[in-house]
C-alpha positions in Angstrom: -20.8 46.9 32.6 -17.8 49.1 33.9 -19.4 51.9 33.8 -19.8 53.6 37.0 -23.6 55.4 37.7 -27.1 54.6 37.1 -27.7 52.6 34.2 -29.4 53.5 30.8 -32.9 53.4 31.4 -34.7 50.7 30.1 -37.9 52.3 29.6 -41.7 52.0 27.9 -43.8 53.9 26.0 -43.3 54.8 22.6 -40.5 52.6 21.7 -42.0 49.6 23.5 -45.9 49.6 22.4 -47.8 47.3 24.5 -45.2 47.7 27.6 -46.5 48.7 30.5 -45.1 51.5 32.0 -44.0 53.1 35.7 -43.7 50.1 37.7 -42.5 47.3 35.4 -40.3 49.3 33.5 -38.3 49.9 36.8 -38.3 46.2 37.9 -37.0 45.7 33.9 -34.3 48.0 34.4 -33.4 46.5 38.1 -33.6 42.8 36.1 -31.0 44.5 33.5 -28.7 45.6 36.0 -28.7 42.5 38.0 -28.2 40.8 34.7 -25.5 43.0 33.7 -23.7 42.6 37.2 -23.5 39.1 37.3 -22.1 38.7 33.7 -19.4 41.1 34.8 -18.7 38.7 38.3 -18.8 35.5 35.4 -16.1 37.8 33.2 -13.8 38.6 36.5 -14.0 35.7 38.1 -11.9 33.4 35.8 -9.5 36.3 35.7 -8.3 35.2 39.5 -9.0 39.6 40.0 -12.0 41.3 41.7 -14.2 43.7 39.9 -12.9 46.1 42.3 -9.4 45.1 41.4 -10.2 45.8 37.4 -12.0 49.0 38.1 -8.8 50.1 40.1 -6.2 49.0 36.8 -8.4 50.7 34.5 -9.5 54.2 34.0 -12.6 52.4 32.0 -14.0 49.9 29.7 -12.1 51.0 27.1 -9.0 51.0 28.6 -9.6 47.3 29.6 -10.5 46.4 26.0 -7.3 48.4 24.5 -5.4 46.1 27.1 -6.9 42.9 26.0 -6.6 43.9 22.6 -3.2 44.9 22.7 -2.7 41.4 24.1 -4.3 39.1 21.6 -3.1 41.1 18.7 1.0 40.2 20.0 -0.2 36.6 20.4 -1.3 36.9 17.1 1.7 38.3 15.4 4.1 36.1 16.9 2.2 32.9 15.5 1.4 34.8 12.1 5.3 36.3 11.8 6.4 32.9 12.6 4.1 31.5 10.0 5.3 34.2 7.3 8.9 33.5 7.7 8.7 29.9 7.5 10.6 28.2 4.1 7.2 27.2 3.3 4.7 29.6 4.6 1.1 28.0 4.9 -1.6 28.7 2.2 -5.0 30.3 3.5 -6.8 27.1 4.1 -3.6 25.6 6.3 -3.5 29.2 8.0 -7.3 29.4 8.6 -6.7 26.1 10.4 -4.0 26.8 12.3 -6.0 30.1 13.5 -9.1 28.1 14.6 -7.2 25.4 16.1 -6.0 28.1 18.6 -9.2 29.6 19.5 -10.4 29.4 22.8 -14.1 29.2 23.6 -14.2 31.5 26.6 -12.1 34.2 24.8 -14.6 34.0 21.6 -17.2 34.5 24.0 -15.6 37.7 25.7 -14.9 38.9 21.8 -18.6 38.5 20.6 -19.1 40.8 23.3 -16.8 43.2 22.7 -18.1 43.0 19.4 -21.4 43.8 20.6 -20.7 46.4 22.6 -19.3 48.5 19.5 -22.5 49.2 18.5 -23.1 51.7 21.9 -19.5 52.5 22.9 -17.5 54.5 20.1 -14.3 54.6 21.9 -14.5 50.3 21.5 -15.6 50.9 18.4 -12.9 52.4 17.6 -10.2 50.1 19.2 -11.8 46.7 17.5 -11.9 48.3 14.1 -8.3 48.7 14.6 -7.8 45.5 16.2 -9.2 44.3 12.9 -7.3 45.9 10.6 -4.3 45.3 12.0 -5.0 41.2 12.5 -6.2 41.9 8.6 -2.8 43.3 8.0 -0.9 40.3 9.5 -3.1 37.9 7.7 -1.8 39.9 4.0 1.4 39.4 5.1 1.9 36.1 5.6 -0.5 35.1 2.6 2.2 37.5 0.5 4.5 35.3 1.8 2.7 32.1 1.2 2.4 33.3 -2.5 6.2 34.2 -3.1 7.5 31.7 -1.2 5.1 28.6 -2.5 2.9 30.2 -5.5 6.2 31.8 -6.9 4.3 35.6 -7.5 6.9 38.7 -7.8 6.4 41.2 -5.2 4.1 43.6 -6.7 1.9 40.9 -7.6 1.4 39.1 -4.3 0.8 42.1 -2.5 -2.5 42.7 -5.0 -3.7 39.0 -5.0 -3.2 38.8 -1.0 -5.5 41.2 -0.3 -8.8 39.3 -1.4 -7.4 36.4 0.2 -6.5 37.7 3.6 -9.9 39.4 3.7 -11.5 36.1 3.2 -9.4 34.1 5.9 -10.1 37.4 8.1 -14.1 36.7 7.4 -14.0 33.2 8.0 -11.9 33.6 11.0 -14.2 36.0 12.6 -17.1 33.0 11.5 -15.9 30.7 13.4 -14.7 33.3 16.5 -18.8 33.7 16.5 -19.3 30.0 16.1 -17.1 29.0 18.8 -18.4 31.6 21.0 -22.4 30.7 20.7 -21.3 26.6 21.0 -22.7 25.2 24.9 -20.4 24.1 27.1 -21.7 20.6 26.6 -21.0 21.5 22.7 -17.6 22.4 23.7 -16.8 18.9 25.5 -18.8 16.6 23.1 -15.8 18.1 20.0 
C-alpha cells in the first residue's frame, strides 16, 4: 500500500489450479491494485492529509507504522500509569473494561491491518511484536500494582502471579481489538 513500484504479481498456474492464466491474471492483479489504492485513499482521507502528503513524512510504511505505534503505545501508558498509581488500582476485569471502553472502531480496523500485514512485511513485524510487548509490559505493571495495593502480595510475588494475568487481559484485549474492528458500521451505531 505505500510501497512505491509495480505490485506483487498476482499470478496463475501452479499455485492457483483451475485459474486461467495470461489475460485474467493481469486484470486480477490490476483489480488488486485498484483495490489496494482505494483502501489507502479510505485510510488517508480521515487523516485530513493526502497520500502524497504521507508518502512525503515518511521514508515508508514502516516508518508510518513506528509513528502510529509510537503514538498509541503513550496514550496507553498514560491511562495504564495512571491506573497503576491509583490508591486502589483496578483488578483485570475493571482494567479489561476500561481498555475496551476506549477503543475506537476505526483505529481497531487500521490495527487488524497492521496486524495483517506482519505476515509479508518483517520490518512491521518487527515493530508490532514490540508494540506488544511493551503494551504487555504496561498491563504486568499495573496488575502488580492492583495485587499489592488491593490483593495485599509482597513484591516478589506479584511480579510472578501478574504475569499470567496480564497475558490474559493482553489476549482478551487484542479479542475484542479484532471484534471491534470486523463490527459494520451499522453494528457500530445499533451499540
Amino acid at each position: 500500500m505505500y510501497r512505491r513500484g509495480a505490485p506483487a504479481a498476482v499470478g496463475g498456474g501452479a499455485e492457483f489450479p483451475g485459474r486461467a492464466q495470461g489475460g485474467a491474471a493481469a486484470r486480477s492483479e490490476r483489480s488488486s491494485t485498484r483495490r489496494a489504492e482505494r483502501a489507502s485513499t479510505r485510510g488517508t482521507a480521515g487523516s485530513g492529509l493526502s497520500a502524497g502528503s504521507i508518502h512525503a513524512h515518511y521514508r515508508d510504511k514502516a516508518d508510518l507504522v513506528r509513528a502510529a505505534a509510537r503514538e498509541v503505545l503513550a496514550e496507553r501508558a498514560d491511562a495504564l500509569g495512571e491506573y497503576g498509581a491509583a490508591d486502589a488500582p483496578p483488578g483485570p476485569d475493571e482494567l479489561l473494561a476500561r481498555l475496551i471502553v476506549a477503543i475506537d472502531p476505526a483505529e481497531a480496523r487500521v490495527g487488524v491491518r497492521t496486524w495483517g500485514e506482519t505476515t509479508t512485511d518483517p520490518a512491521v513485524r518487527d515493530i508490532v511484536v514490540d508494540m506488544t510487548y511493551r503494551m504487555r509490559a504496561m498491563l504486568h505493571d499495573c496488575v502488580a500494582a492492583w495485587l499489592v495495593e488491593v490483593e495485599h502480595h509482597g513484591p516478589p510475588r506479584d511480579r510472578e502471579h501478574a504475569t499470567p494475568i496480564a497475558h490474559r487481559v493482553m489476549a482478551l484485549y487484542q479479542a475484542q481489538l479484532l471484534h471491534t474492528a470486523m463490527r459494520t458500521p451499522k453494528e457500530e451505531t445499533a451499540s
